[in-house]
C-alpha positions as CSV (number, residue, x, y, z in Angstrom):
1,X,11.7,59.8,-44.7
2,X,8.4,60.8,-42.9
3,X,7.4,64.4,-43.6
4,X,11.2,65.1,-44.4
5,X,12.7,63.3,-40.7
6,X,14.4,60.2,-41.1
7,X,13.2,57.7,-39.4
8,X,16.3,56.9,-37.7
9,X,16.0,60.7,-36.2
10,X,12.4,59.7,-35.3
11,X,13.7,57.1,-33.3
12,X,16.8,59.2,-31.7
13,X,13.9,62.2,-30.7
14,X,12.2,59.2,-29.2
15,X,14.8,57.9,-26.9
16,X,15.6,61.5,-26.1
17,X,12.5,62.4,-24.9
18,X,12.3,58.5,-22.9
19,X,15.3,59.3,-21.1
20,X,14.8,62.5,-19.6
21,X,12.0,62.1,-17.9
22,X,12.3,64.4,-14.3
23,X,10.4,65.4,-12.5
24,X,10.3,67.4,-8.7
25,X,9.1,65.7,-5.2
26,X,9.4,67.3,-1.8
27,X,12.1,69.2,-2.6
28,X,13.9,65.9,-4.9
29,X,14.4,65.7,-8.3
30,X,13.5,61.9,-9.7
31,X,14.1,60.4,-13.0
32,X,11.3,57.9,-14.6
33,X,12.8,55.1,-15.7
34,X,10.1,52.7,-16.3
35,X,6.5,53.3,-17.8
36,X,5.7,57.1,-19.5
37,X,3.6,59.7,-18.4
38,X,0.2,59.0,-18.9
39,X,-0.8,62.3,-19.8
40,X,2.1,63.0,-22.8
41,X,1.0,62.6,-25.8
42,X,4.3,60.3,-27.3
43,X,3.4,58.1,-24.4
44,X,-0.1,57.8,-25.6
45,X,1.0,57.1,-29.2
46,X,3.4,54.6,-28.4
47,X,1.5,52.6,-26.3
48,X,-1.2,52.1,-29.0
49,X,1.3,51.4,-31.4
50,X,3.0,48.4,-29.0
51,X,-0.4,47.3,-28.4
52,X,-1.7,46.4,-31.7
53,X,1.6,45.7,-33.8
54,X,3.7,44.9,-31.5
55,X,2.0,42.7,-28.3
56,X,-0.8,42.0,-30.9
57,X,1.5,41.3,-34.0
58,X,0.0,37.6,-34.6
59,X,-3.7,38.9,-33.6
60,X,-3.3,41.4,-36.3
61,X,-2.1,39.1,-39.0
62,X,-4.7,36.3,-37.7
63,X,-7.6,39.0,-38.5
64,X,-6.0,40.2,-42.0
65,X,-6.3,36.1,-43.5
66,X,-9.5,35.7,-42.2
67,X,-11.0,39.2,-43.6
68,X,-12.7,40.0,-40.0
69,X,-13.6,43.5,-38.7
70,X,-11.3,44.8,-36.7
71,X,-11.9,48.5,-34.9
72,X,-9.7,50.7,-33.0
73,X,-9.9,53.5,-31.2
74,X,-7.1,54.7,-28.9
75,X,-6.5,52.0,-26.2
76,X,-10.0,49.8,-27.0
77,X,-10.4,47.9,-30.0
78,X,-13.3,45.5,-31.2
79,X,-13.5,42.9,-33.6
80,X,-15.2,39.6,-34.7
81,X,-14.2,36.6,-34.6
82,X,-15.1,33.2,-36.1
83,X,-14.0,30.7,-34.0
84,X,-14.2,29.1,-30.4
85,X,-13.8,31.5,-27.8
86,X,-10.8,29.3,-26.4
87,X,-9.3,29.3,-29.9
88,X,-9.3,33.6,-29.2
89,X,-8.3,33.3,-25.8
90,X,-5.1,31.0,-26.6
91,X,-4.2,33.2,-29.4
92,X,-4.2,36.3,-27.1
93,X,-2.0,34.5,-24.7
94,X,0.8,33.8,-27.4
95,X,0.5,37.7,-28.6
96,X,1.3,39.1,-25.3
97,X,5.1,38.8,-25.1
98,X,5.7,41.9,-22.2
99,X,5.6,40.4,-18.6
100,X,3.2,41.3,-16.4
101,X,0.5,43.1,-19.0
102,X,-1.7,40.4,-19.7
103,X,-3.5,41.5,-16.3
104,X,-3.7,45.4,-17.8
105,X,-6.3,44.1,-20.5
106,X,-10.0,43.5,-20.1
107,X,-11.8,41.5,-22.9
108,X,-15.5,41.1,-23.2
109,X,-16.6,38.3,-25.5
110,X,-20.1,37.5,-26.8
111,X,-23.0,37.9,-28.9
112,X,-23.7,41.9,-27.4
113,X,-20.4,43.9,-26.9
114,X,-20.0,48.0,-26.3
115,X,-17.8,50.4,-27.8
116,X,-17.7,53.5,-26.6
117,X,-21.8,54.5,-26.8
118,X,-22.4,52.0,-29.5
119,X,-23.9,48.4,-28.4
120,X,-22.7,46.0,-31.2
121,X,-24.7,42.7,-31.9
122,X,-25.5,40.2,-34.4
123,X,-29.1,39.3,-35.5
124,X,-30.6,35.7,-36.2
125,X,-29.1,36.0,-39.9
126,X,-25.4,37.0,-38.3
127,X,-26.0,40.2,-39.5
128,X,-24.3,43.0,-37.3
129,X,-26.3,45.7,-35.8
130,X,-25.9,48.5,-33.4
131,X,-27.3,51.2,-31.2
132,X,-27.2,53.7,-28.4
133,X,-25.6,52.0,-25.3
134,X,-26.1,53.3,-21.8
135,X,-24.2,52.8,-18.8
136,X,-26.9,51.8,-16.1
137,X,-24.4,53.5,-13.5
138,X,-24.7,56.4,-15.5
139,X,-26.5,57.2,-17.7
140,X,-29.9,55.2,-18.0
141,X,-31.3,58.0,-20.0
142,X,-29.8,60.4,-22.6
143,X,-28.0,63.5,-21.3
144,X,-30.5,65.8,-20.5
145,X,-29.7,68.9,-17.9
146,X,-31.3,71.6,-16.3
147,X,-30.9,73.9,-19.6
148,X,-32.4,76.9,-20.5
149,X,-34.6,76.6,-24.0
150,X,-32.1,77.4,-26.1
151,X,-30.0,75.3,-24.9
152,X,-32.2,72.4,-24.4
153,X,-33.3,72.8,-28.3
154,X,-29.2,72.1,-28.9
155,X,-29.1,68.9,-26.7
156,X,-32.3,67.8,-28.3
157,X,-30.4,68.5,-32.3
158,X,-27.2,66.2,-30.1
159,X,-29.2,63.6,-29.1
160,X,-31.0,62.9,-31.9
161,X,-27.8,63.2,-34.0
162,X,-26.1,60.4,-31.6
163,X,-29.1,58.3,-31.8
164,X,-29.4,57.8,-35.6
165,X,-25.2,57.6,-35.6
166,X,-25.5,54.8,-33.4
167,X,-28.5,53.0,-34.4
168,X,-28.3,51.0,-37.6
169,X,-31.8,50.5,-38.6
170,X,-35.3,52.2,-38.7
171,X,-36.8,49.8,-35.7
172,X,-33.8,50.5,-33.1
173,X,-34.2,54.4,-33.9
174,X,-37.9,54.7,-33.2
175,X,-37.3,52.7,-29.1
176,X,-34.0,55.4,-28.7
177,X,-37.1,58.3,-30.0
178,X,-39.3,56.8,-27.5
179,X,-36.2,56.8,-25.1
180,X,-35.5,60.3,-25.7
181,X,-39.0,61.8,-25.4
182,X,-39.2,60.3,-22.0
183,X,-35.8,61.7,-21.0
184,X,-36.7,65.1,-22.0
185,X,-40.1,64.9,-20.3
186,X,-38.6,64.0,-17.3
187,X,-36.5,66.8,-17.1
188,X,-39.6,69.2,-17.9
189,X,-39.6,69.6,-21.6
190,X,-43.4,69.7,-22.9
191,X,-44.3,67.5,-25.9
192,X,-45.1,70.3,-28.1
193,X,-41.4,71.3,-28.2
194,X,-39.9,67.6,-28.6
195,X,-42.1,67.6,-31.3
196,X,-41.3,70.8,-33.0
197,X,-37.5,70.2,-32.5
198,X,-37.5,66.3,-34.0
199,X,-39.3,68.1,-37.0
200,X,-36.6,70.7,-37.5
201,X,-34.2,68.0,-37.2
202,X,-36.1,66.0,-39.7
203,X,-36.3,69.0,-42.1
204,X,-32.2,69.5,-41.5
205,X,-31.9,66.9,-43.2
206,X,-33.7,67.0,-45.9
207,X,-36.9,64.5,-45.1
208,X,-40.3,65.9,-46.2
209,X,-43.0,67.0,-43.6
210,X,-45.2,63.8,-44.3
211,X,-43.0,61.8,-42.5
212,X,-43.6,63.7,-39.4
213,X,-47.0,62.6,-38.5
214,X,-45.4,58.4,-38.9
215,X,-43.2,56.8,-37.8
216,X,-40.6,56.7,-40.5
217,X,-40.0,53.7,-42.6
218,X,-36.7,51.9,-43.5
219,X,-35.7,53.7,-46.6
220,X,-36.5,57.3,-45.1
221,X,-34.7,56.4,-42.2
222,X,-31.3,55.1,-44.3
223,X,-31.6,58.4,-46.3
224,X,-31.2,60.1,-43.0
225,X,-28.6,57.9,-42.1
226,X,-26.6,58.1,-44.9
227,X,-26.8,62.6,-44.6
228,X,-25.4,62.6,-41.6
229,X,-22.7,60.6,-41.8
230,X,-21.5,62.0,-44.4
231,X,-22.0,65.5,-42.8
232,X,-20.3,63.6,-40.1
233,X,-17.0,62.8,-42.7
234,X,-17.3,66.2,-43.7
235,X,-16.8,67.7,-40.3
236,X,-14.2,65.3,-39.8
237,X,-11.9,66.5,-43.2
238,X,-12.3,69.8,-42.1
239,X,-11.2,69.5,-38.7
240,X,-8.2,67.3,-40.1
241,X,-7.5,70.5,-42.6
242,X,-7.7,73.2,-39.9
243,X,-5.2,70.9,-37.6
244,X,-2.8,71.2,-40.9
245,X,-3.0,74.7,-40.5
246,X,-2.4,75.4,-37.7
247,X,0.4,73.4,-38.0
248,X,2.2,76.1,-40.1
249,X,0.3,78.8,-37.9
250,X,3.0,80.6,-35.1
251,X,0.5,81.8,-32.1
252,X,1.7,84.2,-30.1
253,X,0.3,85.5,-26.5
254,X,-1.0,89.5,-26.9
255,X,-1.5,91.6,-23.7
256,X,-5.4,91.7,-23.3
257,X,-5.4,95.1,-22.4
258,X,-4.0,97.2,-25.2
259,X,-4.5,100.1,-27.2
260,X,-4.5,100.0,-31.1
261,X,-0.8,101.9,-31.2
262,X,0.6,99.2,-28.8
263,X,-1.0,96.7,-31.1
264,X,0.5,97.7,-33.9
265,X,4.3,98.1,-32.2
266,X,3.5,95.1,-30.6
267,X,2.7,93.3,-34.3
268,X,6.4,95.1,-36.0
269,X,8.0,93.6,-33.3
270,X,6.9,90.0,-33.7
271,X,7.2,90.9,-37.4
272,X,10.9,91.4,-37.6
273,X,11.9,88.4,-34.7
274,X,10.1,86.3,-37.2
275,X,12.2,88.0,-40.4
276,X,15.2,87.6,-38.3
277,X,14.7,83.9,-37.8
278,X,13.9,82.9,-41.1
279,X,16.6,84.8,-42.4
């Protein structure tokens, strides 16, 4: 039982929804009967779930014996490995069972890899460390747009929030600083306000103001660290207990244009469907 379905009904709702699939063309109606809508959201799920326990069975269980790190989020995963890099390759190869898909997957191996915007290496003492990565295509610089004040003050608080998320140590933070000063300068910010808003940020969090006229050192910089990610888990429990809600929560369309009576007809009506099908 999962959340009171069987998991044989699961699996019924699944073929259901697999099987009728339609959709309208020039005036045709056409059945999908390979692949799923990229878009829906079972599609999504099942494809991650196929990629990394079912193609990727003996990958998995590879990386559970030899206590590696392996990361996942939606379709792009990361992980080390100790080994050759034909050793990785070949066992790849014998997880991918599915004709055809081995040609649907792009691997980058090395000492540097990205995830998402974080650029993942390992030091001289095979230490891992990270930072911000930019796409040279796109984004050389951080985000910066042609923002009022206010708003610039907000993408400055962003910035500076992704930069010490990303960046593992006290060195790599102070070149994405220097990174993000020059960013906001060229986009016409003065000094005087990068200043005053790194400060605020600074003070967010707790560091005293005699760290503001140095460059921070490593144990100021992991006490910074460590606050926001954990205001970062906290923001992440509380999104997961507002989904929960509104799981239980019925939302139902009101006219925009109504007049406090109407409301409250319009409420006793909804209030007695809802009786009616409970009852």
């Amino acid at each position: 039982m999962i959340q009171g379905i069987t998991v044989d009904t699961i699996i019924e709702l699944v073929h259901l929804v697999l099987k009728n699939r339609f959709c309208v063309y020039n005036n045709g109606l056409y059945q999908q009967i390979h692949g799923g809508a990229s878009g829906l959201p079972l599609t999504m799920l099942l494809t991650y779930v196929n990629l990394f326990y079912g193609q990727h069975r003996v990958l998995m269980k590879m990386i559970k014996e030899k206590h590696a790190f392996f990361g996942r989020y939606r379709e792009q995963a990361i992980l080390t490995w100790h080994g050759s890099e034909d050793a990785f390759r070949t066992l790849i190869k014998k997880s991918i069972h599915v004709e055809h898909t081995e040609h649907l997957m792009t691997m980058s191996i090395g000492s540097t890899v990205h995830f998402h915007d974080v650029e993942i290496s390992h030091n001289n003492n095979d230490v891992l460390e990270s930072k911000v990565y930019y796409d040279l295509n796109i984004d050389p610089l951080p985000n910066v747009s042609d923002e009022p004040m206010e708003n610039k003050s907000k993408q400055l608080y962003a910035v500076l929030y992704r930069v010490v998320r990303c960046c593992s140590n006290v060195m790599k933070f102070h070149h994405e600083r220097r990174h993000t000063k020059l960013a906001f300068l060229t986009h016409g910010s003065t000094s005087e306000f990068i200043q005053s808003g790194i400060e605020h940020f600074f003070l967010e969090f707790g560091l005293s103001k005699g760290s503001f006229s140095c460059l921070l050192n490593e144990d100021e910089y992991r006490q910074l660290r460590q606050r926001i990610i954990q205001v970062t888990k906290l923001q992440m429990e509380l999104k997961q207990r507002h989904e929960q809600q509104n799981q239980h929560t019925l939302f139902i369309p009101c006219p925009k244009s109504i007049d406090h009576k109407q409301l409250a007809d319009y409420k006793k009506t909804h209030h007695r469907m809802v009786e009616e099908i409970l009852w």
